[in-house]
C-alpha positions in Angstrom: 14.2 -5.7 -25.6 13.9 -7.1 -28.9 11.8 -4.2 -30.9 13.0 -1.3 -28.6 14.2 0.8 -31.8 10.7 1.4 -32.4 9.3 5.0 -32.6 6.0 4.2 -31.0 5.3 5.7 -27.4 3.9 5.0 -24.3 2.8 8.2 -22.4 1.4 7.8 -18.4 1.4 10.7 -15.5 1.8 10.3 -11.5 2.1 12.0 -8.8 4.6 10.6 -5.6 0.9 10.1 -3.8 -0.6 7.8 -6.4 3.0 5.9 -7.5 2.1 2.7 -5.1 -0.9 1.9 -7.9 1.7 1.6 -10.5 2.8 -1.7 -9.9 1.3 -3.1 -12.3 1.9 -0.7 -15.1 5.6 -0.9 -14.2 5.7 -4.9 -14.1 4.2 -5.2 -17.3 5.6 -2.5 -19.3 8.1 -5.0 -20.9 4.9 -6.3 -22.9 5.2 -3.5 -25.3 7.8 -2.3 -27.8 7.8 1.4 -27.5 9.3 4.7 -25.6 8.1 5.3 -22.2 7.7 8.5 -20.3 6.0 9.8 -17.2 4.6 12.8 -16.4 4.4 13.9 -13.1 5.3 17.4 -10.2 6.7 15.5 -7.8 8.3 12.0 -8.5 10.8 11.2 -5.5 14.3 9.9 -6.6 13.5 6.7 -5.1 10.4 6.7 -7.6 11.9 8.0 -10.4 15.1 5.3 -9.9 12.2 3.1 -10.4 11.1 4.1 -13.5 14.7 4.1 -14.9 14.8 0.7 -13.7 11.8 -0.1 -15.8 13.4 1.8 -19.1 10.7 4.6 -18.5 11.5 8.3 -18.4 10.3 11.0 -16.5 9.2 14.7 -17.1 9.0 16.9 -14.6 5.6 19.5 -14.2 4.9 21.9 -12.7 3.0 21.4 -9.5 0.7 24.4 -10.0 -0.2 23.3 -13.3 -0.5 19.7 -12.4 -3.0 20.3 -9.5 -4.4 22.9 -11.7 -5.6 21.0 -15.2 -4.1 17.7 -14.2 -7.0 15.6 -17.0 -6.5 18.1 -19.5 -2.8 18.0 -19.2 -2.6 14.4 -21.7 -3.8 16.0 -24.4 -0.6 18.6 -24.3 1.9 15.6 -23.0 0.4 13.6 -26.6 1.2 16.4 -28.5 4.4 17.5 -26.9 5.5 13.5 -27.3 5.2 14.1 -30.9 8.4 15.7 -31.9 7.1 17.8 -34.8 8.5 14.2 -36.4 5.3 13.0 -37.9 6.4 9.7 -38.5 2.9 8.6 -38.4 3.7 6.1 -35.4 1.5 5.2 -32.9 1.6 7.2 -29.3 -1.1 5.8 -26.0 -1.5 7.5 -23.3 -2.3 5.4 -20.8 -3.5 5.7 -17.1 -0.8 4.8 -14.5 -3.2 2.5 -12.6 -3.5 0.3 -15.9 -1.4 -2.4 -17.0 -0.9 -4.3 -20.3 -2.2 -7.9 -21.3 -0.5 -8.0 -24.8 1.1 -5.6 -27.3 -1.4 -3.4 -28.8 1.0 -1.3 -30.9 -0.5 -3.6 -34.0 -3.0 -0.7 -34.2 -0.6 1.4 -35.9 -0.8 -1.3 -38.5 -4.2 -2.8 -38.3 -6.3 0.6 -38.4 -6.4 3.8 -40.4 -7.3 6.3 -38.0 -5.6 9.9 -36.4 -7.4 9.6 -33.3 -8.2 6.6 -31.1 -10.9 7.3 -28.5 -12.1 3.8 -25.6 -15.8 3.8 -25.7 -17.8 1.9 -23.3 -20.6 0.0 -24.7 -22.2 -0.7 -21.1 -22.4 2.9 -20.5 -23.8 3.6 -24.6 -26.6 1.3 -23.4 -27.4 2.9 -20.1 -27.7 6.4 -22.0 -25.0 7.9 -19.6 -23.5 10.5 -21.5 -20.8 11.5 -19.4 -19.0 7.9 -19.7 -19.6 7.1 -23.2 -16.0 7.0 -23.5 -13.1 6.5 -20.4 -10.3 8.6 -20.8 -8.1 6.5 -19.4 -6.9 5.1 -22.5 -6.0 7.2 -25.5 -4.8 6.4 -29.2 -3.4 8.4 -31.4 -0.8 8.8 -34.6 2.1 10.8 -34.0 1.0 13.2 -37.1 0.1 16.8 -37.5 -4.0 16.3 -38.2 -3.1 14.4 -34.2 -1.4 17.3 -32.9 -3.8 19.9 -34.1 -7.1 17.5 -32.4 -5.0 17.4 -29.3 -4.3 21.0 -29.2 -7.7 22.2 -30.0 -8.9 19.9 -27.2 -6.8 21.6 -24.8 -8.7 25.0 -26.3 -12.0 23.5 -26.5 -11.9 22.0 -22.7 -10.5 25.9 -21.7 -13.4 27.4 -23.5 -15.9 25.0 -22.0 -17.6 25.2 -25.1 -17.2 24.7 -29.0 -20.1 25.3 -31.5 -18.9 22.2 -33.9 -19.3 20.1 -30.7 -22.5 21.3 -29.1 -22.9 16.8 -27.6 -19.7 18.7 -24.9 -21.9 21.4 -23.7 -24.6 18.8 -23.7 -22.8 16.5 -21.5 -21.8 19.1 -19.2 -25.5 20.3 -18.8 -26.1 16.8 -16.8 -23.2 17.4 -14.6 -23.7 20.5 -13.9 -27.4 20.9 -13.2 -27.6 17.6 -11.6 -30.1 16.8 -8.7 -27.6 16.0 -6.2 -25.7 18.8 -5.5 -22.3 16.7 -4.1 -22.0 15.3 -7.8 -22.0 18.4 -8.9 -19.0 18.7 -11.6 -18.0 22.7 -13.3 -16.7 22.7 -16.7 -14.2 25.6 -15.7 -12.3 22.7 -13.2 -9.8 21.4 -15.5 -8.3 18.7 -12.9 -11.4 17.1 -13.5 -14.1 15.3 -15.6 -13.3 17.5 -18.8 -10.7 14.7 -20.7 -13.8 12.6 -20.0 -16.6 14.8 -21.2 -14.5 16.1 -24.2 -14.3 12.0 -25.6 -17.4 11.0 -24.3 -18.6 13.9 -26.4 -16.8 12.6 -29.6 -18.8 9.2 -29.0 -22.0 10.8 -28.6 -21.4 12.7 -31.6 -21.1 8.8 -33.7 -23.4 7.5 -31.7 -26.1 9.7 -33.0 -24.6 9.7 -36.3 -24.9 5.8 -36.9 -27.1 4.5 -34.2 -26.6 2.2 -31.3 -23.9 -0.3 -31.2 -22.2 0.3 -34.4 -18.6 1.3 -34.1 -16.9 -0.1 -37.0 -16.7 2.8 -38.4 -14.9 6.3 -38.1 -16.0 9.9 -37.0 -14.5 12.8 -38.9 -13.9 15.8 -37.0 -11.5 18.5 -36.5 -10.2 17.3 -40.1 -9.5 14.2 -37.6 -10.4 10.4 -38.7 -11.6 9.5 -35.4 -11.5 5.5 -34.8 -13.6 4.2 -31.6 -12.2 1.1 -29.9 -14.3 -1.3 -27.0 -13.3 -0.7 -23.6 -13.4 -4.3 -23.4 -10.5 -4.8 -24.7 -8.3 -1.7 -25.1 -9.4 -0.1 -21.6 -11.0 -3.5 -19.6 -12.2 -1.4 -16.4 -12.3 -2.8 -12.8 -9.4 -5.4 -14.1 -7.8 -7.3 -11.4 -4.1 -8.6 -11.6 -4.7 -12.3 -11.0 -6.7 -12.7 -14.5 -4.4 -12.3 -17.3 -4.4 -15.8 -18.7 -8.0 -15.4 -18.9 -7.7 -11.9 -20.5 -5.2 -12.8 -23.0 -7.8 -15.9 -24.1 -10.4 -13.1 -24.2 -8.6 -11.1 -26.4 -8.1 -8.1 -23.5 -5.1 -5.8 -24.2 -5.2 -3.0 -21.9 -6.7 -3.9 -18.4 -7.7 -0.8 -15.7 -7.4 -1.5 -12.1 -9.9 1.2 -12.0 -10.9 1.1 -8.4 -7.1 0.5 -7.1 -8.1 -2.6 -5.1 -6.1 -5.1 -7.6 -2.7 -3.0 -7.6 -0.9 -6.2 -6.4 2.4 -7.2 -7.2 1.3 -11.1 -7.3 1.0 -10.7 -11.0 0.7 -14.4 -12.9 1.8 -15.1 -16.7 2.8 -11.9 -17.0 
């Protein structure tokens, strides 16, 4: 693939359980010029001959540690993807479930940011904390001010609580000491919730900074130059497979299957 020299990466993680929902992500991984490697405890070699297939690599985890603090495991694959190089490239992690409309590794030159965080406006509107951001799409530049955010989120998420950041402890107040007790979520449960929280929280924190709706702007935290970009486009939840025409025309990049009904293989102008 023309491009494949390229130093920017492409970071995703499955389990053998959850591999069937990666048929999209697999059949349009050829849209973008960059490295790929999945994460995962127990890829079969039938799977991982798949992802060879499709030029993406695999490392193993863990199983422990996988069913242990599987959300707050991305933010140590980003940093571990950046090979003390600091080439200031740009590295995604990106959901397995999702799938790519058009090559978004123009961000790298486009914006001037560390730290790339999906924010969903429909949820800024509603006032739900928890979801101000989806973690299911993450930016960032393969440089040290990255690798340090990414490992004091890792610190912060197994803390539960950081005094810089008081919108996390905030967000985890609603969720847990809700008033339905089955949606009851614990910040101590790292499988869970906390990559969520911790990036809802950054948004929160701009949100109140610069009032509603505006997000043309940065956040700077952590010594990070945090850059917010629409869900719409770089994280488009509840995506189906039999849109992309009409995605590419809306300007979508990154589409989410989400709820795992639209993981068909019948994908058109892909």
């Amino acid at each position: 693939m023309e491009g494949y020299f390229l130093m920017h990466k492409v970071i995703t993680m499955c389990n053998k359980a959850y591999f069937q929902y990666g048929t999209a992500f697999l059949q349009t991984r050829n849209m973008i010029n960059a490295q790929f490697v999945c994460y995962g405890p127990d890829l079969t070699d039938d799977q991982i001959k798949i992802l060879y297939d499709h030029n993406i690599g695999y490392k193993k985890v863990e199983q422990e540690l996988f069913d242990e603090k599987m959300q707050a495991l991305k933010f140590v694959f980003l940093a571990s993807e950046m090979d003390n190089s600091y080439d200031n490239d740009l590295i995604a992690f990106c959901d397995f479930d999702t799938f790519f409309v058009s090559n978004f590794t123009q961000l790298a030159n486009e914006y001037d940011f560390d730290f790339g965080v999906t924010f969903r406006s429909d949820m800024i509107d509603r006032n739900c904390l928890r979801a101000f951001a989806n973690g299911g799409v993450i930016f960032a530049r393969k440089n040290r001010i990255a690798a340090n955010l990414t490992g004091h989120a890792y610190q912060l998420m197994r803390d539960g609580y950081y005094k810089e950041l008081p919108e996390y402890d905030e967000i985890w107040h609603t969720l847990e000491h809700g008033r339905k007790p089955e949606k009851t979520h614990l910040r101590t449960n790292m499988r869970w919730w906390v990559d969520q929280v911790f990036l809802s929280a950054l948004a929160y924190k701009y949100y109140k900074t610069v009032g509603k709706g505006i997000y043309s702007g940065y956040l700077k935290y952590n010594a990070a130059k945090i850059k917010f970009f629409n869900c719409n486009r770089y994280n488009f939840i509840d995506a189906t497979t039999e849109c992309l025409q009409q995605y590419k025309d809306s300007g979508v990049y990154i589409g989410h299957l989400k709820n795992n009904t639209g993981a068909s293989s019948n994908l058109k102008d892909g």
